[in-house]
SERO-4910 file (N, C-alpha, C, O; in steps of 0.05 Angstrom, whole numbers):
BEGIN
 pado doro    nc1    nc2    nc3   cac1   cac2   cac3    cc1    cc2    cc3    oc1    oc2    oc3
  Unk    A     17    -24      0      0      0      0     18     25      0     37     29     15
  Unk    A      9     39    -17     24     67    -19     23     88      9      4    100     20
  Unk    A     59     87     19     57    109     39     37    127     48     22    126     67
  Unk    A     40    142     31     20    175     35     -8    172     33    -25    188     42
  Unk    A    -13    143     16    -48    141     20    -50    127     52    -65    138     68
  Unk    A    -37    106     60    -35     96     94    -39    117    113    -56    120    131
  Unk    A    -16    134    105    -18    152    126    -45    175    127    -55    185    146
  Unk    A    -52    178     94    -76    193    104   -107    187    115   -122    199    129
  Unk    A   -108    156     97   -129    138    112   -133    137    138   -154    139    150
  Unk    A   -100    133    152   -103    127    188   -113    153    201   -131    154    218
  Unk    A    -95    185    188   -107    204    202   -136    213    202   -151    222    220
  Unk    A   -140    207    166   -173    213    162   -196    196    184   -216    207    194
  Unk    A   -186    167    188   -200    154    203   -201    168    225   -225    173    230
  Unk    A   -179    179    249   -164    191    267   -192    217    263   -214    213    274
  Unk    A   -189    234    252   -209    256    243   -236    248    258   -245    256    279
  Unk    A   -247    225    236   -280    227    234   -272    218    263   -279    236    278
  Unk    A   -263    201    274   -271    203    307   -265    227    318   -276    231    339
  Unk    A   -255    238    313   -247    259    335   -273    285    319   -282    300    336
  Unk    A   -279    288    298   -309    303    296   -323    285    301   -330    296    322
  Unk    A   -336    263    302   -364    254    317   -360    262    351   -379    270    365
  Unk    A   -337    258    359   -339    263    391   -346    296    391   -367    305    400
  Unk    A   -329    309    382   -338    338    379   -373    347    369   -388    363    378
  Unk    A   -376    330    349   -409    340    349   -422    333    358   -445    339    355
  Unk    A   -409    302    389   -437    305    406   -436    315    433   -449    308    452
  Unk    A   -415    334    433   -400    349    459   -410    376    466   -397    395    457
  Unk    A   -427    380    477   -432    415    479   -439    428    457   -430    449    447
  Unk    A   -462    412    450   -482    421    432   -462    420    403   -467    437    386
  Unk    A   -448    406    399   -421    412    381   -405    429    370   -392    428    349
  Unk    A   -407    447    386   -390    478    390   -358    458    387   -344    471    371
  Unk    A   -347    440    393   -325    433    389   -314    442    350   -301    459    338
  Unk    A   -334    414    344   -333    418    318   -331    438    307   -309    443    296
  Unk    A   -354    455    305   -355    484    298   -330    504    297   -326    521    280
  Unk    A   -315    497    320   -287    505    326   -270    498    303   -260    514    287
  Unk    A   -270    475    304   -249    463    284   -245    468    259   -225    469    245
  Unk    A   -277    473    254   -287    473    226   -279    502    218   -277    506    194
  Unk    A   -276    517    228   -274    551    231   -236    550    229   -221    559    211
  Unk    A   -230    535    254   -194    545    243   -196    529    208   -196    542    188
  Unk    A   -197    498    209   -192    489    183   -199    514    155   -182    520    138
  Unk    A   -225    524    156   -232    552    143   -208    568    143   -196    569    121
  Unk    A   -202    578    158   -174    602    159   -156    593    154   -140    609    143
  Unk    A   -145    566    157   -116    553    147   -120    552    111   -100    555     96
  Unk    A   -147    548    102   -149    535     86   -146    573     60   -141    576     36
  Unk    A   -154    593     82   -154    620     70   -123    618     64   -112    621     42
  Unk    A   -115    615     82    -86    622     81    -71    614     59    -55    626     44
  Unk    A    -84    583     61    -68    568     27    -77    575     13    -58    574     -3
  Unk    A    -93    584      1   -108    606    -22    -92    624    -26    -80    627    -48
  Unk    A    -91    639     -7    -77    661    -14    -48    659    -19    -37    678    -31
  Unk    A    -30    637     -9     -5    628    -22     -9    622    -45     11    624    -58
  Unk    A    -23    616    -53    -25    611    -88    -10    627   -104      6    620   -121
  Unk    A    -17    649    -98     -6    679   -113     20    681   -112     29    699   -127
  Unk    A     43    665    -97     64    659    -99     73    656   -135     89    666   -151
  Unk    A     52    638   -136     55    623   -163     49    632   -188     61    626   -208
  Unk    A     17    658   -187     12    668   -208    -10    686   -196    -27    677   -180
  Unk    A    -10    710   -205    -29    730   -196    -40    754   -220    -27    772   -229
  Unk    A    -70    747   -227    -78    762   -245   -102    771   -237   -105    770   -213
  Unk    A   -122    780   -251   -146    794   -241   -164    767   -239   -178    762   -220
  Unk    A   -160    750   -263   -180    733   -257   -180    711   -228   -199    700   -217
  Unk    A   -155    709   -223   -144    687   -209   -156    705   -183   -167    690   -166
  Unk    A   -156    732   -177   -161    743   -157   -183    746   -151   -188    747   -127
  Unk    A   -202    749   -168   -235    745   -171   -245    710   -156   -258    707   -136
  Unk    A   -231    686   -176   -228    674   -163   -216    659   -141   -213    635   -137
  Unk    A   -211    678   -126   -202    671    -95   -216    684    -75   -218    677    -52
  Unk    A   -229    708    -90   -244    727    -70   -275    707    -68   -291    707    -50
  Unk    A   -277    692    -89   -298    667    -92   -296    655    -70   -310    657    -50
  Unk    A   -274    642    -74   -275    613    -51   -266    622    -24   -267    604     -8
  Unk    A   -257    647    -13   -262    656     10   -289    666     20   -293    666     45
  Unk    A   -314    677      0   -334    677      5   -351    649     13   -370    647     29
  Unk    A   -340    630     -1   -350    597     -2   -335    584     21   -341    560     24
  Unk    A   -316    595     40   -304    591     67   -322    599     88   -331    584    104
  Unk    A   -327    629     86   -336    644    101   -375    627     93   -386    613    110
  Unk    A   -381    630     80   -414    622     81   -414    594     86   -434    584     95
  Unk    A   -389    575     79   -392    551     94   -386    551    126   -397    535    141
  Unk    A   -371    569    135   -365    561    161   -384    571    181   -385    562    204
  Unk    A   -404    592    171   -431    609    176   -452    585    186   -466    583    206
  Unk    A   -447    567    163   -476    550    154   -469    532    179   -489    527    191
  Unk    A   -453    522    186   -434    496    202   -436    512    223   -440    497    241
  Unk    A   -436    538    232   -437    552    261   -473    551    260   -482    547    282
  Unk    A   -493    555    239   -514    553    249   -531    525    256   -547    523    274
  Unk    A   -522    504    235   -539    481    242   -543    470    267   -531    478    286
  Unk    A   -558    454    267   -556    439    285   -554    401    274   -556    390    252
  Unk    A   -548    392    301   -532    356    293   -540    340    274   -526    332    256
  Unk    A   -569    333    278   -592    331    262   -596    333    238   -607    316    226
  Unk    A   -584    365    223   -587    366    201   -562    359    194   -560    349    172
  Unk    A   -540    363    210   -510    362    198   -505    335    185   -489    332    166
  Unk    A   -524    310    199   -508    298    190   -522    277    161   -517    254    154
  Unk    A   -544    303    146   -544    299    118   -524    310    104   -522    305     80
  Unk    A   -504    328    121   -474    334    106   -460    316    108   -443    308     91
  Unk    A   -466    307    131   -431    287    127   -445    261    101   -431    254     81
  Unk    A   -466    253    106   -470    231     92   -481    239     61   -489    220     47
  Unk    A   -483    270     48   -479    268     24   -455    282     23   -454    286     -1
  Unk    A   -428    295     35   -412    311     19   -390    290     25   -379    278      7
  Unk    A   -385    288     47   -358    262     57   -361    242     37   -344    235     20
  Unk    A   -394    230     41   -400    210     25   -398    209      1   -388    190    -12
  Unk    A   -407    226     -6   -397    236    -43   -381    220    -45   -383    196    -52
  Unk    A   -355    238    -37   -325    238    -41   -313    207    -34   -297    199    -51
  Unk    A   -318    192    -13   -311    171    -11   -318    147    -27   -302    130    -35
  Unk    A   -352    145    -33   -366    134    -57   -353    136    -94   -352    120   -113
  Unk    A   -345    160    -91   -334    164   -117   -304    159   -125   -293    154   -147
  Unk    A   -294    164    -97   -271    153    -99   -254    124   -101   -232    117   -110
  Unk    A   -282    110    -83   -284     75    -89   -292     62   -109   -285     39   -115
  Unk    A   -310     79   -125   -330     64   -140   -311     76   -165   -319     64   -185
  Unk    A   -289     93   -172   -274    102   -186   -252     82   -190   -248     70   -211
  Unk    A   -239     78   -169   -214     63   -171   -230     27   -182   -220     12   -198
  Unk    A   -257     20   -167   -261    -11   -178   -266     -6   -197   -257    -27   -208
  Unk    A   -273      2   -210   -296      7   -231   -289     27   -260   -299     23   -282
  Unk    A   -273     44   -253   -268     67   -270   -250     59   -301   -227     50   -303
  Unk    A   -267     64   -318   -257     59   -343   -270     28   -355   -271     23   -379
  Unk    A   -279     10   -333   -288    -17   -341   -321    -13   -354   -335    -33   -360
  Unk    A   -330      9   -357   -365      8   -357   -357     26   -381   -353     14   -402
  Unk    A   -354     52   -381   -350     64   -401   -324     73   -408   -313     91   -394
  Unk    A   -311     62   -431   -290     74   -443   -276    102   -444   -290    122   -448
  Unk    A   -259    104   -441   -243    127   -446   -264    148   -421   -275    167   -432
  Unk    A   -268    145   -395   -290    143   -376   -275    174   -360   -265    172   -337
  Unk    A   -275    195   -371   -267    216   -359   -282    247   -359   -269    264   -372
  Unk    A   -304    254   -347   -327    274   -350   -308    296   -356   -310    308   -377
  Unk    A   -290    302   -337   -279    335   -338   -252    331   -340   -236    336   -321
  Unk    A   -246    324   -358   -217    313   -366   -200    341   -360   -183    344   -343
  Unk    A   -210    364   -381   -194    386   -369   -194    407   -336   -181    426   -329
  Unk    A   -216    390   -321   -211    405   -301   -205    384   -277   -194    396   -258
  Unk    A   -209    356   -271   -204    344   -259   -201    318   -281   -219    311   -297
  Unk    A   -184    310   -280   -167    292   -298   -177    258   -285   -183    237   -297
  Unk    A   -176    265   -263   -183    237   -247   -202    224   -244   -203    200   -238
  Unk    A   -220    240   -247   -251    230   -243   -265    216   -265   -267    226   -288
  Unk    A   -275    192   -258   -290    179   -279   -320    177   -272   -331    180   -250
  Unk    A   -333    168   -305   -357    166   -298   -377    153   -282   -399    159   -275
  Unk    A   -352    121   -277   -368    108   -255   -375    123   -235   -397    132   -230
  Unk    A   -350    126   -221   -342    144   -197   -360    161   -185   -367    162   -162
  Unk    A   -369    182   -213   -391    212   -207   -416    201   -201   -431    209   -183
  Unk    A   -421    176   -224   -456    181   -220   -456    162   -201   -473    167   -184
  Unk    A   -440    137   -196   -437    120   -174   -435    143   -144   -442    133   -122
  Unk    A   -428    162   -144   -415    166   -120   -437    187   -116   -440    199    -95
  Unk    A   -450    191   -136   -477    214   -128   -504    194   -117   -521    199    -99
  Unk    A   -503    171   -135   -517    155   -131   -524    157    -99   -541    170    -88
  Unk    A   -502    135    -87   -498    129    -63   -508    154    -40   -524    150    -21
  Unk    A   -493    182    -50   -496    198    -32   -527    211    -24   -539    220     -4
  Unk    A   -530    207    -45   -571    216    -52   -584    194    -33   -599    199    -14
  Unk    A   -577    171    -40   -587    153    -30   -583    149     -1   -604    140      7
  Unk    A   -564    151     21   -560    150     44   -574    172     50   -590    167     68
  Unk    A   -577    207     40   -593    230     51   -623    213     55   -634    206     76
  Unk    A   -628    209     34   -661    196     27   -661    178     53   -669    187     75
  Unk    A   -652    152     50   -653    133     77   -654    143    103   -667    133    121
  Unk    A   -640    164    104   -644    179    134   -664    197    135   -676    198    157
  Unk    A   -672    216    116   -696    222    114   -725    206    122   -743    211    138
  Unk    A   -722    191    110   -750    172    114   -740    165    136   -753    175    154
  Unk    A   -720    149    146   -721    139    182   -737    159    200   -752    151    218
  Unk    A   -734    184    192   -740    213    207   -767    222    203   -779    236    219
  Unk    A   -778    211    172   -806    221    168   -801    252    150   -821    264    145
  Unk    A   -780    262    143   -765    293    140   -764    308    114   -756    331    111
  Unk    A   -776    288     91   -780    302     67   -794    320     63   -788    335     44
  Unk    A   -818    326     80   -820    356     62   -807    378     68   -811    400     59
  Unk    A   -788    371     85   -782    398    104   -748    393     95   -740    411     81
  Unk    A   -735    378     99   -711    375     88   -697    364     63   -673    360     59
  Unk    A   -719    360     48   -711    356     18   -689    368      0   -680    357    -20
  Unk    A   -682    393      9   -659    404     -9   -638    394     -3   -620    397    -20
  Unk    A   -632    380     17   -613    370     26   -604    340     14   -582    330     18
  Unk    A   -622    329     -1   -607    313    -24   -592    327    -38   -572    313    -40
  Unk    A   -589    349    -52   -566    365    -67   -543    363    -56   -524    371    -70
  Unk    A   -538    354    -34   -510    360    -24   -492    339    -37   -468    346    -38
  Unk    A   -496    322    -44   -476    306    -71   -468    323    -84   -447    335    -82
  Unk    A   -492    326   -106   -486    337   -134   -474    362   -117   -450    364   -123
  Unk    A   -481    383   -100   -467    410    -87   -435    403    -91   -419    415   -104
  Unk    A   -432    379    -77   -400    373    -59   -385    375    -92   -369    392    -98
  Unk    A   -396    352   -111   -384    342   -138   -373    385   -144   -352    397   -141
  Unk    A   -402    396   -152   -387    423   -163   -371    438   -146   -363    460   -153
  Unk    A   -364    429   -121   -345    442   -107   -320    432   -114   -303    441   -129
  Unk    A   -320    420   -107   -293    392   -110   -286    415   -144   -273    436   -145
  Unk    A   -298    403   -163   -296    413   -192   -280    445   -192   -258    450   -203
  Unk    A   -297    464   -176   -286    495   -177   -263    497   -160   -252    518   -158
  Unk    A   -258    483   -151   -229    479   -127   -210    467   -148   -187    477   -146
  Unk    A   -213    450   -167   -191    441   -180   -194    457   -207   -179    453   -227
  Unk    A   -212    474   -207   -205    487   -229   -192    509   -224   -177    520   -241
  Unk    A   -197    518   -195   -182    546   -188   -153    535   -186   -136    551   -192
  Unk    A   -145    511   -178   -116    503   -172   -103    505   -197    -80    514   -196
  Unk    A   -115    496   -227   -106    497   -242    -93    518   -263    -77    520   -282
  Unk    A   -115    536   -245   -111    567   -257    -90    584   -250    -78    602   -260
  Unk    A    -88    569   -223    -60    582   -211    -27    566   -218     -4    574   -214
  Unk    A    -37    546   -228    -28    523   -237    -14    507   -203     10    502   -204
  Unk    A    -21    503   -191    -18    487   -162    -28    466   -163    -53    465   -166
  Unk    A    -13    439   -162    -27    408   -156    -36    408   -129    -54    392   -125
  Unk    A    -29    420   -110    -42    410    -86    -46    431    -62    -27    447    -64
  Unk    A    -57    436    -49    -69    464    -42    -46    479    -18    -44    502    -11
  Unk    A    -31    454    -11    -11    457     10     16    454     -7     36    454      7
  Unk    A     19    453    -26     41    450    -41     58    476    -33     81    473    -27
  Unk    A     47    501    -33     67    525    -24     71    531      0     93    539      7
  Unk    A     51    528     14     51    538     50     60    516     60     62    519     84
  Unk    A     66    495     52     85    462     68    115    476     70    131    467     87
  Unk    A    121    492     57    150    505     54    149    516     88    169    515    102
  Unk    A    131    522     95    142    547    121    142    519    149    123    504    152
  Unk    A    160    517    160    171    501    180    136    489    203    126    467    208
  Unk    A    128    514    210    104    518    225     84    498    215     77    478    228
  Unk    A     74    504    186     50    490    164     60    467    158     44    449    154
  Unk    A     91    459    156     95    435    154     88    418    179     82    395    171
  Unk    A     87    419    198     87    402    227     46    399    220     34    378    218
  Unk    A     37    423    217     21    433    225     -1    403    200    -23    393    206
  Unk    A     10    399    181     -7    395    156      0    359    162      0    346    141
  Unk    A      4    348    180      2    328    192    -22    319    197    -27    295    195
  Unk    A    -40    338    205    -65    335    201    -81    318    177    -94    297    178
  Unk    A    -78    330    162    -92    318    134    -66    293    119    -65    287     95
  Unk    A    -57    287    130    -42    269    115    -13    266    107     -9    256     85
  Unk    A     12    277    125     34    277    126     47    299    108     36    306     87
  Unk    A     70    309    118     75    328    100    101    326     72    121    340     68
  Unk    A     89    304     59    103    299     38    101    318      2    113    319    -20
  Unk    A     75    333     18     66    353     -7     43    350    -20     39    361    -42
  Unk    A     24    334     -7      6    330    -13    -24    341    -11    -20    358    -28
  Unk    A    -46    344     -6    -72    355     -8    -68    380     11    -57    401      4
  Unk    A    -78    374     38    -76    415     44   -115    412     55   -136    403     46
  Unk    A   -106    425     81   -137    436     78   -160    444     75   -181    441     87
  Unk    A   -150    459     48   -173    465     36   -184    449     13   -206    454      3
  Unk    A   -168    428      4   -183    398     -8   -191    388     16   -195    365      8
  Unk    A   -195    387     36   -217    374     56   -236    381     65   -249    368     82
  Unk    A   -243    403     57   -279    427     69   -278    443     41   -292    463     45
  Unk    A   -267    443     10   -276    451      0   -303    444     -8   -320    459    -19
  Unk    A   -307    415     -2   -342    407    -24   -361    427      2   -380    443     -2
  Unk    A   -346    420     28   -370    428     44   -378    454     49   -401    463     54
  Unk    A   -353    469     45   -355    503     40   -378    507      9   -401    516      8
  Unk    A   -368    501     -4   -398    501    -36   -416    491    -21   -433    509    -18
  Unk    A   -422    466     -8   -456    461     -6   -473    483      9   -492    498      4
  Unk    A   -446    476     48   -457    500     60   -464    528     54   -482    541     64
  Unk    A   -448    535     39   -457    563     33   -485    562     10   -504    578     14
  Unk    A   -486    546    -12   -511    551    -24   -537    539    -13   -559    540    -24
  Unk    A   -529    525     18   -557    516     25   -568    541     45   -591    549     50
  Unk    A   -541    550     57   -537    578     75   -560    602     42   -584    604     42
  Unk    A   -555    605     35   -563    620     16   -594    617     12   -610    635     17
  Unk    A   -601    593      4   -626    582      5   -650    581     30   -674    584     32
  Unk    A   -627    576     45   -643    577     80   -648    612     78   -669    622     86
  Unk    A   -634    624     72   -647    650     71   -667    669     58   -680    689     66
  Unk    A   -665    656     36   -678    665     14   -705    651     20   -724    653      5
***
């Protein structure tokens, strides 16, 4: 098994326990915490980008996904447990569904099996509609356990939400031309110790590939809840 995927599996596993204890701790103000620094670390790597390349558009899109920080970390300070955890089980879920059902599956159903070749290279067809599939489907299941469709129905979108997040996060990386969101701020001694967190610091993902899907959903369901 590949190093850097071991090590991020054990921490990721390491994570979801340590957020389920936090969201059933003091109303889950823990979480909330967490979710708020990860937000600002994840500003920070954004804004190292510009190391790399700085134009009007690239700046437009950054002032984006700090708005999509800020209205996700809003949405995650207002919910409550209840609803949260049609996030975890369509946006986490997304991402893990698609990422399984990608690697068994990807390229064996449909040929040359790549939706957004120019903006995420990796993603196959199984993967997306498999991994939206799934995610729709666990919101739904918990819904009905609850009786909760008429009232929480938007909250199946949080798949397909997470998928176009994920998507505008690797398109903004590409714009800046950055493979990985921690690739520049792993340089400073501090962010290197620090980025242990998400998965060792060999140069790999970065905080803000781990709450970008949820920064897009939360903020356009934040949006919706208002409107």
């Amino acid at each position: 098994m590949d190093k850097n995927f071991r090590t991020r599996f054990i921490v990721g596993l390491g994570l979801f326990v340590v957020a389920l204890v936090s969201l059933y701790t003091f109303d889950s103000i823990p979480f909330k915490i967490i979710f708020g620094v990860f937000a600002v670390v994840s500003a920070i790597e954004l804004l190292s980008f510009f190391e790399k390349k700085c134009n009007a558009i690239n700046v437009l899109l950054a002032i984006i996904e700090i708005g999509l920080l800020v209205g996700g970390s809003v949405f995650v300070a207002k919910i409550d447990l209840a609803h949260f955890w049609y996030i975890i089980l369509g946006v986490p879920g997304y991402d893990i569904f698609a990422y399984l059902f990608g690697k068994m599956l990807g390229g064996k159903i449909v040929k040359k099996s790549r939706p957004f070749p120019h903006i995420s290279k990796n993603k196959t067809w199984e993967g997306t509609i498999l991994g939206l599939l799934a995610a729709i489907g666990m919101v739904a299941i918990l819904m009905a356990a609850r009786g909760s469709f008429e009232t929480d129905y938007i909250y199946l979108f949080c798949g397909p939400l997470a998928l176009v997040g994920d998507l505008f996060e690797s398109f903004l990386k590409r714009q800046f031309k950055v493979k990985d969101s921690n690739e520049i701020i792993i340089k400073n001694k501090f962010f290197k110790k620090l980025e242990v967190v998400v998965g060792g610091s060999e140069g790999h993902g970065g905080f803000l590939d781990r709450i970008d899907s949820t920064a897009f959903a939360g903020t356009v369901l934040l949006i919706i809840s208002l409107i």
